[in-house]
N, C-alpha and C positions, 0 to 999 in steps of 0.2 A: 958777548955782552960786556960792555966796561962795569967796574966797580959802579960807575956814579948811577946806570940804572938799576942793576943789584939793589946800591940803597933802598935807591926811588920804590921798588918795586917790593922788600919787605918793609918800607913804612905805610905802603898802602896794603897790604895785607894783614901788618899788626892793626891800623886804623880798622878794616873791613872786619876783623874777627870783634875788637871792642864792639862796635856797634851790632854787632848777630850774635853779641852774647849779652849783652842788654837787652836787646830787643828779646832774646829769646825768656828773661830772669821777668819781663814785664811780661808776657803775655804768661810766662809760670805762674808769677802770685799777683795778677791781676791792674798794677798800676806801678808808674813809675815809683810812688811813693814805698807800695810795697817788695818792688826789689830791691828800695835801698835800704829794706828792711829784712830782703829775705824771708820772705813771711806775711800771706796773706793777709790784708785787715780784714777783722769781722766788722768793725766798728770805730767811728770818731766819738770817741766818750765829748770831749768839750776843748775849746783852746782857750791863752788869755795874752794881752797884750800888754807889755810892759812899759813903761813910759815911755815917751820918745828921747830919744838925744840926738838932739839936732836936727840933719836932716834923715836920719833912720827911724825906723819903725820895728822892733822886735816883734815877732808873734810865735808864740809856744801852743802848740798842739801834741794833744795827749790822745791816743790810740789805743783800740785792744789788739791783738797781732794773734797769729799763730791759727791753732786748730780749736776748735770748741773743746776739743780734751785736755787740750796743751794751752793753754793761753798764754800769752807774753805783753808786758807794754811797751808800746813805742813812743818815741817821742820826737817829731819834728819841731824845729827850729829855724824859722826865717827872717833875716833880718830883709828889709827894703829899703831902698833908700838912692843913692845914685847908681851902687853897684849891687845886687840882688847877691843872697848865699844863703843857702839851706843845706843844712847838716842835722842827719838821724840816727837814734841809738836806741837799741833794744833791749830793755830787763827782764828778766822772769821773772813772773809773779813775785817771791822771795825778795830780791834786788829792790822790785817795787816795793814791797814794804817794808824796806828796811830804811828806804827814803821818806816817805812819810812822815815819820815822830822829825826827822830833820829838817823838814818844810814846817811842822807846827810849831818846833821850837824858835825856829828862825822867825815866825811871825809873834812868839808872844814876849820873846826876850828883848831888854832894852840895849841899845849899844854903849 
């Protein structure tokens, strides 16, 4: 075997392991969503959509995550627009409310 199939042949087996260990983290906690969460959703609590700028469209969705004993929040983010991206992050309860009073405040204070 020359070098250049060597290449060839561990980037199609790094590519073949990415894809069967996704597949395998989706059918573990049940949805794309939830492997990039790591962690089953129970539940879509609510989402809300942020103004648009331009030609994008932000939309935040809020999540319960985890085990009924263990709950965690999640939080997806997707902007739309000509090029799509969605990026998610997980709090523990705790984290969650420690965001909270920083959402109220930022809605009642003036700039």
């Amino acid at each position: 075997m020359s070098s250049e199939q060597i290449v060839f042949l561990l980037i199609c087996v790094l590519i073949l392991w990415f894809v069967l260990h996704l597949g395998r983290r989706i059918v573990r906690f049940g949805s794309f969503a939830g492997a990039m969460f790591r962690a089953r959703i129970l539940r879509l609590v609510g989402e809300a959509e942020a103004q648009r700028q331009e030609l994008t469209r932000l939309r935040l969705k809020v999540y319960v995550i985890g085990t009924p004993a263990e709950r965690a929040v999640g939080l997806e983010w997707t902007a739309k627009g000509l090029a799509n991206s969605s990026s998610y992050a997980s709090f523990s309860s705790e984290q969650a409310r420690r965001l909270v009073p920083l959402l109220q405040e930022a809605c009642e204070t003036n700039p």
